[in-house]
N, CA, C and O of each residue as an XYZ file, in Angstrom:
832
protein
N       0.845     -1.188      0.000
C       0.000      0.000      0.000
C       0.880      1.237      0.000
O       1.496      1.430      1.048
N       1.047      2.088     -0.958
C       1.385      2.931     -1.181
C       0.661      4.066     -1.228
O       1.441      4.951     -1.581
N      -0.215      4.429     -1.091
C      -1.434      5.634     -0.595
C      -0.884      6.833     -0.663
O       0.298      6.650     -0.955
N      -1.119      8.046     -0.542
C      -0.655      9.527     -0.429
C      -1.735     10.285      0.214
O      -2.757     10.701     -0.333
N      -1.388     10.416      1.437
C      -2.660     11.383      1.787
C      -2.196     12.983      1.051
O      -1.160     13.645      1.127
N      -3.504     13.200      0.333
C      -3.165     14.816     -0.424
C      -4.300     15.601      0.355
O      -5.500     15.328      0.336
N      -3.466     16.982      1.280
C      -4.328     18.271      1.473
C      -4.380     19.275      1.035
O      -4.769     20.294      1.603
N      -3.710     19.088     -0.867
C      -4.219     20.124     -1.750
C      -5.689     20.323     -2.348
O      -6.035     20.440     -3.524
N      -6.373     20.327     -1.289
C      -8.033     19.905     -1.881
C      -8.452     20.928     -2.823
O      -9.447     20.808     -3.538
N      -7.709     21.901     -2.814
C      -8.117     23.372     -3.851
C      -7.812     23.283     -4.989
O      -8.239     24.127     -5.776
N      -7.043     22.317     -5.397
C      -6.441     22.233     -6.794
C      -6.988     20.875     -7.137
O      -7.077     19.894     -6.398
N      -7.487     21.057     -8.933
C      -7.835     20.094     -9.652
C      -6.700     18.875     -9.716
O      -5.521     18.976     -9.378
N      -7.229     17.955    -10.127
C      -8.764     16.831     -9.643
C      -8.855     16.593     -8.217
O      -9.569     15.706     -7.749
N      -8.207     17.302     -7.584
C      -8.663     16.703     -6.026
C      -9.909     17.242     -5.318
O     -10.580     16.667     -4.461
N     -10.135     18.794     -5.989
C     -11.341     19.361     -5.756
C     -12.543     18.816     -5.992
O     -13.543     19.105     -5.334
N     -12.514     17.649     -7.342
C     -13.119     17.017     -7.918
C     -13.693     16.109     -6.909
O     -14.922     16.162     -6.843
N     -12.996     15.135     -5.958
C     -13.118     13.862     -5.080
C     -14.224     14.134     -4.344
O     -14.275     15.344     -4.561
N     -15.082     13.926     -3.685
C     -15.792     14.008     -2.759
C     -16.376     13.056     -1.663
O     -16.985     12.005     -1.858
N     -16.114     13.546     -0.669
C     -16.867     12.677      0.749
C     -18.050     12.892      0.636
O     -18.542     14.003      0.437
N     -18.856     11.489      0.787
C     -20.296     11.441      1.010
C     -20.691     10.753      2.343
O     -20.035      9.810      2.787
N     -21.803     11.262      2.978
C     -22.296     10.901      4.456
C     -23.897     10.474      3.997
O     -24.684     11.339      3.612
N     -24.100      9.691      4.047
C     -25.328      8.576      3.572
C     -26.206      8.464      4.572
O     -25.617      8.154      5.608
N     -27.746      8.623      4.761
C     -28.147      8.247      6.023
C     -29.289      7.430      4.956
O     -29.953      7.957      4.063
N     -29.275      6.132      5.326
C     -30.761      5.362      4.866
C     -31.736      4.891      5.951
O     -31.412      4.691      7.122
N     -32.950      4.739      5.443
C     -33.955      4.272      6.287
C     -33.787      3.762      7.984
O     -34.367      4.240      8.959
N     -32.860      2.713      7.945
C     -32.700      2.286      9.195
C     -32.012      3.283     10.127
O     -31.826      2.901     11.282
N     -31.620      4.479      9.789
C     -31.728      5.225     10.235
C     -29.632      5.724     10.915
O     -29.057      6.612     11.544
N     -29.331      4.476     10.235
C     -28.132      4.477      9.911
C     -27.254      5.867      9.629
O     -28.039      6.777      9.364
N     -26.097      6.236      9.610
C     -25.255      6.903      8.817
C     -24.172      6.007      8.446
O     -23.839      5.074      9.176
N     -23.483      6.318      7.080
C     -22.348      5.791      6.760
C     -21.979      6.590      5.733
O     -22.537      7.610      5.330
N     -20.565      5.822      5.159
C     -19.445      7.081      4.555
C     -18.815      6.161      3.243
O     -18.521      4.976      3.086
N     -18.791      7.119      2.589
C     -18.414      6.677      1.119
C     -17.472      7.742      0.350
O     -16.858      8.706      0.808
N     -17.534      7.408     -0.543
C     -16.411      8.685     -1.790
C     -17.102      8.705     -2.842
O     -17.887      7.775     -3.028
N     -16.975      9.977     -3.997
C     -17.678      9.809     -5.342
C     -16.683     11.015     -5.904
O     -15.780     11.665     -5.378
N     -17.308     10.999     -7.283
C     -16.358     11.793     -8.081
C     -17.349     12.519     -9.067
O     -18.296     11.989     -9.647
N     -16.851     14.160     -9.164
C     -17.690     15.273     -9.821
C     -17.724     14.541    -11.039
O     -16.630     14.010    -11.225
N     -18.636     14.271    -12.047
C     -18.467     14.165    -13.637
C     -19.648     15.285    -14.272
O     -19.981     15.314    -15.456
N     -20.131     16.094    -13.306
C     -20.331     17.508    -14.211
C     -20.690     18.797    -13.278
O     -19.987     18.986    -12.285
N     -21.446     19.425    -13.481
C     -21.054     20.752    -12.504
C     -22.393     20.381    -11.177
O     -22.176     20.843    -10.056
N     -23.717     19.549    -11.406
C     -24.269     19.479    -10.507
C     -24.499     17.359    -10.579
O     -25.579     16.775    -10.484
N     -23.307     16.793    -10.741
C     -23.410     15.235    -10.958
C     -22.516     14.986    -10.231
O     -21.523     15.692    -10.056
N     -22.846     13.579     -9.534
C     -21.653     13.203     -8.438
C     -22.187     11.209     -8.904
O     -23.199     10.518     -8.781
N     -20.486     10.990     -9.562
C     -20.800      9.276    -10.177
C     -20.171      8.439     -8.392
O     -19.457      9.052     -7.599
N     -20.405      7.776     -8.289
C     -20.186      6.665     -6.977
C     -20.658      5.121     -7.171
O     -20.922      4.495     -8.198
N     -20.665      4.814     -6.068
C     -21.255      3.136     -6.210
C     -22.422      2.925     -5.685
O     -22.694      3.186     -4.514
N     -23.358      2.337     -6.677
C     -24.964      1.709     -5.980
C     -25.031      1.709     -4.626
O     -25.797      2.396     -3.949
N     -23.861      0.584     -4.062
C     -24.336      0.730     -2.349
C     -24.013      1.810     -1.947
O     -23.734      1.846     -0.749
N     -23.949      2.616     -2.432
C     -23.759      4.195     -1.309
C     -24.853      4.605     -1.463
O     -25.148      5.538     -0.716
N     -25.743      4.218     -2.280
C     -27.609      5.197     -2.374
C     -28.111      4.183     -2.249
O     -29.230      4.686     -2.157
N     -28.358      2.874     -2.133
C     -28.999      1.788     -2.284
C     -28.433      0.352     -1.569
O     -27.627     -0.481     -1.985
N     -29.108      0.424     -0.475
C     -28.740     -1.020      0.759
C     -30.099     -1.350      0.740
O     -30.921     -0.470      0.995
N     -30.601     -2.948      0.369
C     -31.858     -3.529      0.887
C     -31.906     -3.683      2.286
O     -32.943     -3.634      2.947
N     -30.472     -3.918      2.847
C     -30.470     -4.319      3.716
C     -30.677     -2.916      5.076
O     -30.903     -2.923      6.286
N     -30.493     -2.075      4.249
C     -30.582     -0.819      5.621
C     -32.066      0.144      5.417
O     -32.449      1.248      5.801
N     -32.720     -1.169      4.440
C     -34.189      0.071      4.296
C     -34.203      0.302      2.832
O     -35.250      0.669      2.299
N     -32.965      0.090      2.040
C     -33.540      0.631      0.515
C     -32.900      2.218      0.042
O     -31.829      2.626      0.493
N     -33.412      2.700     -0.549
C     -32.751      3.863     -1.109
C     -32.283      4.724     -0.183
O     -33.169      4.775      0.670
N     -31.190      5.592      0.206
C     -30.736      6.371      1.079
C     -31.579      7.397      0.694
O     -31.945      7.605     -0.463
N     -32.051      8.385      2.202
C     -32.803      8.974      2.428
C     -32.114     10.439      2.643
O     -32.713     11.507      2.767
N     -30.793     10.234      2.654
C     -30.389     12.017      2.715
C     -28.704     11.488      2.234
O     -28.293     10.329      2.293
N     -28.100     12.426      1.868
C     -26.292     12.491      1.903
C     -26.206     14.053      1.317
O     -26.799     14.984      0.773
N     -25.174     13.632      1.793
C     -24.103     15.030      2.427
C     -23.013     15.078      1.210
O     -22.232     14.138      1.358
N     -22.710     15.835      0.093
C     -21.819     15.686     -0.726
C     -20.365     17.189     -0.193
O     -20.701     18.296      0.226
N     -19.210     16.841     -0.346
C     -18.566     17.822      1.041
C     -17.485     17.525     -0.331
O     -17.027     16.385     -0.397
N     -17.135     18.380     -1.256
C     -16.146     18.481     -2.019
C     -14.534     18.920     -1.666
O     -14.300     20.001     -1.125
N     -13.550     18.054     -1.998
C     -12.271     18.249     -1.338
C     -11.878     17.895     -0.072
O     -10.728     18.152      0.282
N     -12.926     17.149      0.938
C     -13.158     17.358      2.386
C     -11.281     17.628      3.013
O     -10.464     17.126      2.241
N     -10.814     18.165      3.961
C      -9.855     17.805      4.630
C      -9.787     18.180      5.932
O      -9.434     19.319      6.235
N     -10.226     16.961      7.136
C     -10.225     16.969      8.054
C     -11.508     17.595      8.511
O     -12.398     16.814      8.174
N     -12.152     18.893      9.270
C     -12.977     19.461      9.351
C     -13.379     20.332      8.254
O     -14.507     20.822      8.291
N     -12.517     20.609      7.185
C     -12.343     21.816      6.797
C     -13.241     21.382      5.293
O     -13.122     20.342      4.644
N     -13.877     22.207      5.102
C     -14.643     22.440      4.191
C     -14.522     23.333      2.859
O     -15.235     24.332      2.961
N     -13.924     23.274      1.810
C     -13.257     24.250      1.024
C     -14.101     24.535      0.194
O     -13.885     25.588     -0.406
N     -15.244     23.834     -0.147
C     -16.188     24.392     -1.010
C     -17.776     24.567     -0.441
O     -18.846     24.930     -0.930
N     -17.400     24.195      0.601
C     -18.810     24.061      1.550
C     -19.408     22.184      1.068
O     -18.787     21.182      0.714
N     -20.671     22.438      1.273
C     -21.739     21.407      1.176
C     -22.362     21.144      0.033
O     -23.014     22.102     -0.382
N     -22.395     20.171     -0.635
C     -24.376     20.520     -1.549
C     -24.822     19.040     -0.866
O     -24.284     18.293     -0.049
N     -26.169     19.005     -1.676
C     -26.940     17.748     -0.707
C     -27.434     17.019     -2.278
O     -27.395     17.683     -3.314
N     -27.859     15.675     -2.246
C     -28.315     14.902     -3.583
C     -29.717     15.258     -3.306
O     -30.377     15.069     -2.284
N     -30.088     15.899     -4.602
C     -31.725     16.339     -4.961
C     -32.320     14.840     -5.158
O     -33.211     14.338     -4.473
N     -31.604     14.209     -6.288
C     -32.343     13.143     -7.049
C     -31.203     12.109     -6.784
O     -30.026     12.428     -6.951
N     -31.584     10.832     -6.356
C     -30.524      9.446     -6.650
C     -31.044      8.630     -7.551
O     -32.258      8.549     -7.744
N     -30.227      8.000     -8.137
C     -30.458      7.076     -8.888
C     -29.267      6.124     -8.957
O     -28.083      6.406     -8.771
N     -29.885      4.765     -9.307
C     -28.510      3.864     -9.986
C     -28.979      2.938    -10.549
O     -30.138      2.534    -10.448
N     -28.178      2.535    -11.160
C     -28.320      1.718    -12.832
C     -27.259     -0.018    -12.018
O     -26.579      0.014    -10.993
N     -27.455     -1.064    -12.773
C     -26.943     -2.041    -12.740
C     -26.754     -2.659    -14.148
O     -27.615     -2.291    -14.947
N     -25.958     -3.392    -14.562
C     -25.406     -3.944    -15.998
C     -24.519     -5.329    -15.991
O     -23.616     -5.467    -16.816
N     -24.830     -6.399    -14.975
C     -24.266     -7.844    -14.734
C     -23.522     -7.232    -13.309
O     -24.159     -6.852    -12.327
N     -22.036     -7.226    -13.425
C     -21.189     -6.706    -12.004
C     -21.117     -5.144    -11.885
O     -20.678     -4.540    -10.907
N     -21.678     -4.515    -13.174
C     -21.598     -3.100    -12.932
C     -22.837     -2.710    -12.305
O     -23.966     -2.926    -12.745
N     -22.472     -2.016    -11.061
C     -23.093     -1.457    -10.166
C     -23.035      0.017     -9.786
O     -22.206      0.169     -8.889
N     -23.631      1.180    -10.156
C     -23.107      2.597    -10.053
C     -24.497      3.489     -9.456
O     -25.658      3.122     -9.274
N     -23.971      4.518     -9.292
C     -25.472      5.210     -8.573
C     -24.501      7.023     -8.980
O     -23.355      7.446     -8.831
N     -25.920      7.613     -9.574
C     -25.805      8.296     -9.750
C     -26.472     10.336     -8.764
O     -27.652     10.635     -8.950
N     -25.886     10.998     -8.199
C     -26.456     11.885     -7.541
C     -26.797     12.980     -8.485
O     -26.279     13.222     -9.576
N     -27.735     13.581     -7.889
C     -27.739     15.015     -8.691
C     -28.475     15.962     -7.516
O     -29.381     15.840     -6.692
N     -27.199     17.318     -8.101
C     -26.731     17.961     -6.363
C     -27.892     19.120     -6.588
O     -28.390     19.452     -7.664
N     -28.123     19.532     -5.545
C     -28.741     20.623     -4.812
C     -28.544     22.290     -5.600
O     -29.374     23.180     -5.782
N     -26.937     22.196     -5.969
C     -26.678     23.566     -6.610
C     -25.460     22.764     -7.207
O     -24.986     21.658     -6.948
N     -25.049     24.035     -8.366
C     -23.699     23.579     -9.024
C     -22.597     23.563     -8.349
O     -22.053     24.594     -8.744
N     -22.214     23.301     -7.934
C     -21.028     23.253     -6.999
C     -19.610     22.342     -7.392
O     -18.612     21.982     -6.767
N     -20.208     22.162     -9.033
C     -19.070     21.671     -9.661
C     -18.141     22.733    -10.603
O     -17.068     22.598    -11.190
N     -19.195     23.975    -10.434
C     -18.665     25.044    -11.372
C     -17.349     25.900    -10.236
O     -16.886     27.012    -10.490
N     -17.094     25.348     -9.437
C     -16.048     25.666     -8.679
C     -15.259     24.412     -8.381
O     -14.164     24.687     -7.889
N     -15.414     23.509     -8.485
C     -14.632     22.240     -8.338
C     -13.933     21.997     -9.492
O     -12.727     21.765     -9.406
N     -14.620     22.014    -10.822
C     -14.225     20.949    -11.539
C     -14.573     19.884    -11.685
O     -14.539     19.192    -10.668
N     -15.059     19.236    -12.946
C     -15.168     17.543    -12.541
C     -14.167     16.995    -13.898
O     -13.591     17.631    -14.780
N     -14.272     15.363    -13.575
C     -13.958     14.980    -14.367
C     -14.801     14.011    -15.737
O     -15.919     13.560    -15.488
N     -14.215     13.778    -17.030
C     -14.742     13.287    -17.847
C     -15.286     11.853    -17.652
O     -14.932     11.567    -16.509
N     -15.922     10.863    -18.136
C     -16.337      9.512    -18.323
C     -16.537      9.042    -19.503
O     -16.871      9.659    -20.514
N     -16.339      7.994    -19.374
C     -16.879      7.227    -21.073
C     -16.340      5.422    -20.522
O     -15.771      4.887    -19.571
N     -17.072      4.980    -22.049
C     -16.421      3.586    -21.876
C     -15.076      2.884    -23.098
O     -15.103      3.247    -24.274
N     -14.453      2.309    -22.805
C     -12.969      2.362    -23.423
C     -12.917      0.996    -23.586
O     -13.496      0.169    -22.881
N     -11.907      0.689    -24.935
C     -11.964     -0.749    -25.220
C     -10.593     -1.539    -24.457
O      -9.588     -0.908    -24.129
N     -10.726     -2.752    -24.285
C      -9.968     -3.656    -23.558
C      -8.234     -2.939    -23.713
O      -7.529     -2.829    -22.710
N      -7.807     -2.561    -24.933
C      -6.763     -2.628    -25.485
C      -6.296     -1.357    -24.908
O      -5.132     -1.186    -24.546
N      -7.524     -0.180    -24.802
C      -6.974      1.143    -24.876
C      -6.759      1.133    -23.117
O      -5.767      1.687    -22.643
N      -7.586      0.585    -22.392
C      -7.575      0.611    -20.974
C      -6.328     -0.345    -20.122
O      -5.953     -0.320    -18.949
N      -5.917     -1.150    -21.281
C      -4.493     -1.751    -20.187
C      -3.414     -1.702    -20.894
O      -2.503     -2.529    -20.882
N      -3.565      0.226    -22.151
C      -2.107      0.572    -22.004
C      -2.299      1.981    -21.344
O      -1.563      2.849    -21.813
N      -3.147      2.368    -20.348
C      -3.135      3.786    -19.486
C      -2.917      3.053    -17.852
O      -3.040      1.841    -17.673
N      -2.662      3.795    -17.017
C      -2.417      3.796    -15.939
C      -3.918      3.801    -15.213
O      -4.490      4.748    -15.752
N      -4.942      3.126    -14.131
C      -5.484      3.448    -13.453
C      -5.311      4.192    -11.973
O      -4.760      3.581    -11.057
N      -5.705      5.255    -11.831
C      -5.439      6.571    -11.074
C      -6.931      6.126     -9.697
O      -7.900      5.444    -10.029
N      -6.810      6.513     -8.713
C      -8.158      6.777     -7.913
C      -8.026      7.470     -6.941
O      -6.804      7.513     -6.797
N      -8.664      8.298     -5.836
C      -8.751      8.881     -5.124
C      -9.543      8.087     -3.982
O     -10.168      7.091     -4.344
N      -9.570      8.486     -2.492
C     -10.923      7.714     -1.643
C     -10.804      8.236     -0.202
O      -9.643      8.572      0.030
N     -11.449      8.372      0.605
C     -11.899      8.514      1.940
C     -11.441      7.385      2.821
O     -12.146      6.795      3.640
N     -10.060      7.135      2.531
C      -9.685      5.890      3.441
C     -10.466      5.937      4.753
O     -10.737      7.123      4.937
N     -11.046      5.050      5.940
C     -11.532      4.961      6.629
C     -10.414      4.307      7.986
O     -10.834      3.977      9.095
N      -9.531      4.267      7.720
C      -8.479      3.834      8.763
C      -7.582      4.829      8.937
O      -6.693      4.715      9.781
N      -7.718      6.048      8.075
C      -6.701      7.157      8.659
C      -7.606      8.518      9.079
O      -8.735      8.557      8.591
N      -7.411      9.048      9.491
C      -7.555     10.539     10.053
C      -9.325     10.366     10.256
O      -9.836     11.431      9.910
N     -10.136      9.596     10.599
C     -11.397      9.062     10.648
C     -11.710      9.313      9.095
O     -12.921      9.328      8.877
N     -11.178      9.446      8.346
C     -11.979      8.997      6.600
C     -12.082     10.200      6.213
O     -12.734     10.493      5.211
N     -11.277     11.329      7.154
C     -11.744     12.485      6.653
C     -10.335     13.451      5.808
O     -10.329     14.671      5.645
N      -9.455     12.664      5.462
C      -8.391     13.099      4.205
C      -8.622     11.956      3.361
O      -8.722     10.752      3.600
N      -8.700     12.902      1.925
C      -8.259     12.470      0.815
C      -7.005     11.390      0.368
O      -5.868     11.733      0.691
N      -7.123     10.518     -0.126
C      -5.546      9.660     -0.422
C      -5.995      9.203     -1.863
O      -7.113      8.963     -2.319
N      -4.808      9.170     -2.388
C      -4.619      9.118     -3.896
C      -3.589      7.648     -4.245
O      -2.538      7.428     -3.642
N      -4.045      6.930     -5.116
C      -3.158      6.063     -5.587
C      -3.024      5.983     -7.142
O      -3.603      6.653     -7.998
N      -1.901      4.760     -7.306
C      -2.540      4.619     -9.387
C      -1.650      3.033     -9.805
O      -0.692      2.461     -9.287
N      -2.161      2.858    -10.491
C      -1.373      1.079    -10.617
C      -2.347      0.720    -12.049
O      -3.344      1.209    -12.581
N      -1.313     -0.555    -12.333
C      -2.147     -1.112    -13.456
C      -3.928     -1.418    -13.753
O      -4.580     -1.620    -12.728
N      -4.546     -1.447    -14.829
C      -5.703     -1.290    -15.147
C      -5.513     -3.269    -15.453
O      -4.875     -3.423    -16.495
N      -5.713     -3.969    -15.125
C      -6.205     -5.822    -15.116
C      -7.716     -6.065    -14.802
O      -8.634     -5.367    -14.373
N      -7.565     -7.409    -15.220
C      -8.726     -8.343    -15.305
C     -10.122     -7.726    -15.672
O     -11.221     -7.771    -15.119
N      -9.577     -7.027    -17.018
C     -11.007     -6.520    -17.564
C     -11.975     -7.872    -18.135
O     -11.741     -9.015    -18.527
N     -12.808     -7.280    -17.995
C     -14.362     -7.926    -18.164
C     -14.974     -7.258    -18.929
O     -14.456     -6.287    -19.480
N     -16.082     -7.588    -19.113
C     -17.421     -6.655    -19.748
C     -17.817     -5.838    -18.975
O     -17.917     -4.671    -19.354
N     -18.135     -6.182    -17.754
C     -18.944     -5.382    -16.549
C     -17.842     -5.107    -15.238
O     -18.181     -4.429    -14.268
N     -16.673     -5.647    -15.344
C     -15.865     -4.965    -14.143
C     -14.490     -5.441    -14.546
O     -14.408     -6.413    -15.298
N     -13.488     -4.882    -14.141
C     -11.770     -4.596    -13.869
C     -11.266     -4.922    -12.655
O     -11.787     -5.687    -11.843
N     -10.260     -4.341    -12.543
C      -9.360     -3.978    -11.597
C      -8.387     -3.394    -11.763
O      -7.714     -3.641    -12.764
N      -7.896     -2.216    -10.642
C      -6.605     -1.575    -10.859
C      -6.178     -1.899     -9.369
O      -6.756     -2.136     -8.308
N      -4.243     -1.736    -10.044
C      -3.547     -2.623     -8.779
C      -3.216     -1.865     -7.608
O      -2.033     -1.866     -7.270
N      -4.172     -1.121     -6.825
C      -4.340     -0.587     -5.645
C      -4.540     -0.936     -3.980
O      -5.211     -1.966     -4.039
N      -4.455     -0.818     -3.397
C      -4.747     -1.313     -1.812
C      -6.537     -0.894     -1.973
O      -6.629      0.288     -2.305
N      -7.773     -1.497     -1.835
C      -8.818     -1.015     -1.163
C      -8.564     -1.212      0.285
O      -7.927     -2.093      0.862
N      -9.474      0.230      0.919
C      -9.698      0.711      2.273
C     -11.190      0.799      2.403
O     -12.026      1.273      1.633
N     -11.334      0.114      3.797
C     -13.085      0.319      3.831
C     -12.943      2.416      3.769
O     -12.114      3.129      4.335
N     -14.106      2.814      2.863
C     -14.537      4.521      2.705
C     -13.809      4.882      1.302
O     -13.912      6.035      0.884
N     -13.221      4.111      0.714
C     -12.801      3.901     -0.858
C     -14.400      3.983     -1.609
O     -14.798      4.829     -2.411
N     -15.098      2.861     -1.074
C     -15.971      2.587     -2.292
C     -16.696      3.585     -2.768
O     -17.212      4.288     -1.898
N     -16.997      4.007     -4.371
C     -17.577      4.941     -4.776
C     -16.488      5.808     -5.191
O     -16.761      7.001     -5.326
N     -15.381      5.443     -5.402
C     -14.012      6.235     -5.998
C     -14.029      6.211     -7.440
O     -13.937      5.151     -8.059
N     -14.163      7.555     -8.108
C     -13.756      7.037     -9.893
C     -13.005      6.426    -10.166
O     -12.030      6.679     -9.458
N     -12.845      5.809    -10.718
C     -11.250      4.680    -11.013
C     -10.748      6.093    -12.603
O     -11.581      6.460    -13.432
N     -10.092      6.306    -12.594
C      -9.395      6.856    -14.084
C      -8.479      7.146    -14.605
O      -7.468      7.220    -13.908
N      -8.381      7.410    -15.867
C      -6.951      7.507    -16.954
C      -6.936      8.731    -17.322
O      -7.897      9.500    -17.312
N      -5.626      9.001    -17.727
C      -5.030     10.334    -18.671
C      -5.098      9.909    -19.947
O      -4.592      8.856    -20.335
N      -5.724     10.705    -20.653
C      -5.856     10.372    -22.281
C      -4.090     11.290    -22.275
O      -3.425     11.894    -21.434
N      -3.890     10.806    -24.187
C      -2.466     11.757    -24.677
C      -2.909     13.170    -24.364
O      -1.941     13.924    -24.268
N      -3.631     13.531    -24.249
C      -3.611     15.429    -23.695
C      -3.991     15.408    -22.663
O      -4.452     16.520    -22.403
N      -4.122     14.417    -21.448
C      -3.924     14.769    -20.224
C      -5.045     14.990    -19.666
O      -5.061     15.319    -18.480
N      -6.293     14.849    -20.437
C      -7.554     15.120    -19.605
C      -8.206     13.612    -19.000
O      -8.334     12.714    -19.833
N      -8.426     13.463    -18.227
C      -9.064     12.781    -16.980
C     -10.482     11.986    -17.609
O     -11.363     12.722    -18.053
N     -10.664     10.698    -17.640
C     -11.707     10.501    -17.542
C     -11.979      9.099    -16.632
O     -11.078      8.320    -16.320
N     -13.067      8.973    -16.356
C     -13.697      7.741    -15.280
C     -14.404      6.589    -16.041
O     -15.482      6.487    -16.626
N     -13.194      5.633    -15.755
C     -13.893      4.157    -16.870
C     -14.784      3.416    -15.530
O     -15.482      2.513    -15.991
N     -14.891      3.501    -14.554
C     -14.977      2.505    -13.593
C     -15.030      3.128    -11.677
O     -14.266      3.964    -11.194
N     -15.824      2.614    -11.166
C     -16.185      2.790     -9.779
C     -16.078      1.627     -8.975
O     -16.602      0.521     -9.111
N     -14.896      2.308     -7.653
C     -14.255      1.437     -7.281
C     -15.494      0.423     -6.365
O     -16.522      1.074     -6.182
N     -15.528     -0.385     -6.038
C     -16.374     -1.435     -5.195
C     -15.750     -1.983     -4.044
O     -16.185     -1.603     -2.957
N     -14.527     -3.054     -4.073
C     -13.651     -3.540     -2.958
C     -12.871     -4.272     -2.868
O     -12.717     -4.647     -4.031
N     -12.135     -4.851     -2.211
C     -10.663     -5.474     -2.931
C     -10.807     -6.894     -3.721
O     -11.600     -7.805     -3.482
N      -9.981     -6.827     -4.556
C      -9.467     -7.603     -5.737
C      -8.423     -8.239     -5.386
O      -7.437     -7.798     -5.976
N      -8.115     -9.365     -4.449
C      -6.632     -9.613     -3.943
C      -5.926     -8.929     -3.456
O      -5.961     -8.674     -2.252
N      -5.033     -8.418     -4.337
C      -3.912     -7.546     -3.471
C      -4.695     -5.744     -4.013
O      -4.338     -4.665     -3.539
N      -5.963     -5.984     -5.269
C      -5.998     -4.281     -5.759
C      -7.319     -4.232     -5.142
O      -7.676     -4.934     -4.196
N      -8.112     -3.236     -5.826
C      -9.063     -3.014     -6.234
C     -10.036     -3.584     -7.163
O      -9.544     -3.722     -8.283
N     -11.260     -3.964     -7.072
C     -12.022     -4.005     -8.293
C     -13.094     -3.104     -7.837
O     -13.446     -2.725     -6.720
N     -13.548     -2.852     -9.156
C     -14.506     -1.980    -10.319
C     -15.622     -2.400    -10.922
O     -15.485     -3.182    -11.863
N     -16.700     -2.064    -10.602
C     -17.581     -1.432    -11.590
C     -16.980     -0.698    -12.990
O     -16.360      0.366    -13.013
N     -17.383     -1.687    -14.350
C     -17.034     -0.942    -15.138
C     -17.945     -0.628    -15.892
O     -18.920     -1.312    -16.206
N     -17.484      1.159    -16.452
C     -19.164      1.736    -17.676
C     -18.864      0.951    -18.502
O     -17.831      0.631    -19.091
N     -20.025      0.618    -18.495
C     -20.051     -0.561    -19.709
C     -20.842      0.704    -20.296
O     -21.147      1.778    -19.777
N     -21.087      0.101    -21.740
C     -21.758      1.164    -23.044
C     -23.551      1.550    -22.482
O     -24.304      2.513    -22.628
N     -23.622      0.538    -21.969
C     -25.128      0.792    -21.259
C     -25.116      1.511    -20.148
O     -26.259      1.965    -20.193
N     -24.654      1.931    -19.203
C     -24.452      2.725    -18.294
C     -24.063      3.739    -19.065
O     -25.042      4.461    -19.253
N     -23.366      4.041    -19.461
C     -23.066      5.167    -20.054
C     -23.451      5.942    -20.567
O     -23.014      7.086    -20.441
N     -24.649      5.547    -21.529
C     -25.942      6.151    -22.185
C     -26.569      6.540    -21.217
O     -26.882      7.722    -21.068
N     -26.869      5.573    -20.367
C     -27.710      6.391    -19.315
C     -27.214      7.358    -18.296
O     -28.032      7.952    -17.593
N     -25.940      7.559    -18.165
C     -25.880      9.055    -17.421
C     -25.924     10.003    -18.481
O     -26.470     11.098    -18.342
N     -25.173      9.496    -19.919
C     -25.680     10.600    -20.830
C     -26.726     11.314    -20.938
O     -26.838     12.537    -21.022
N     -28.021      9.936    -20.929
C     -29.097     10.885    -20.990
C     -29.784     11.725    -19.570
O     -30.557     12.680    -19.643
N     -29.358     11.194    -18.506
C     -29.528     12.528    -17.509
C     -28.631     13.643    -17.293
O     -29.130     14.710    -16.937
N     -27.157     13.538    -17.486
C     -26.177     14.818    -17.507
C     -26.503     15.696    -18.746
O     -25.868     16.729    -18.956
């Protein structure tokens, strides 16, 4: 595990990352990560909006862009609308925030990418480790993109419980950012992914 805790939360893509605080039915709270992909969209993982087991659709979250420690650099927004989509192992949930609050963050791009193009880029992720500073710094990793599938991957990362709901992503040749995949939980020694498959993908198209 090679991790980096980063408290440049003001500077892109880290502004991008976001801590989410989930409260569902049972009346629960819990903690997750997601990633801006437009100025009022926050992409993550199904179980962060959706536990059968805690009641069903989450009933409030807290989207806290850049979080570090107490500190709040862009303030708050809250998810107006949840949703999430499923596609075999791809599992994703989609927010849509309260106000734009990506037009000061930044987000990053998405799409879906073929076998060939995705394991010659680097997979990159960000997450809310949950074993350091209570989940409340940012940590950054990046390792190989393996064991693609149709519906899920892996990149060769440490998962931490407060990871899940991390964009997994690559640098295209000009350097812009996009999100093939949402992290879920460990893969042996990495990570695995939720991957956009072409059907997911359409469908945040057609709500972003």
């Amino acid at each position: 595990d090679n991790s980096q805790a980063n408290h440049n939360v003001w500077s892109y893509p880290m502004s991008a990352q976001v801590k989410l605080f989930m409260r569902f039915p049972n009346g629960g709270t819990y903690e997750g990560t997601g990633t801006m992909i437009g100025s009022k969209y926050v992409l993550t993982s199904m179980n962060n909006v959706y536990q059968a087991g805690f009641g069903g659709l989450a009933t409030w979250i807290e989207v806290i862009p850049g979080l570090d420690g107490y500190y709040k650099p862009f303030g708050s927004a809250y998810a107006r609308y949840i949703r999430y989509y499923y596609d075999g192992y791809s599992k994703v949930g989609l927010l849509t925030l309260d106000r734009h609050i990506g037009n000061s963050t930044g987000w990053l791009g998405y799409g879906t990418f073929s076998d060939t193009y995705l394991s010659s880029r680097w997979g990159h992720f960000f997450g809310y480790r949950l074993d350091r500073y209570y989940g409340r710094v940012l940590y950054y990793n990046n390792g190989d993109i393996e064991n693609l599938h149709r519906d899920w991957l892996s990149v060769g990362v440490a998962f931490h419980s407060g990871d899940m709901g991390g964009g997994m992503y690559l640098l295209d040749a000009y350097g812009r950012r996009y999100v093939f995949g949402v992290s879920q939980n460990t893969w042996y020694c990495g990570s695995w992914g939720s991957r956009l498959t072409s059907w997911i993908t359409s469908q945040l198209h057609y709500v972003i």
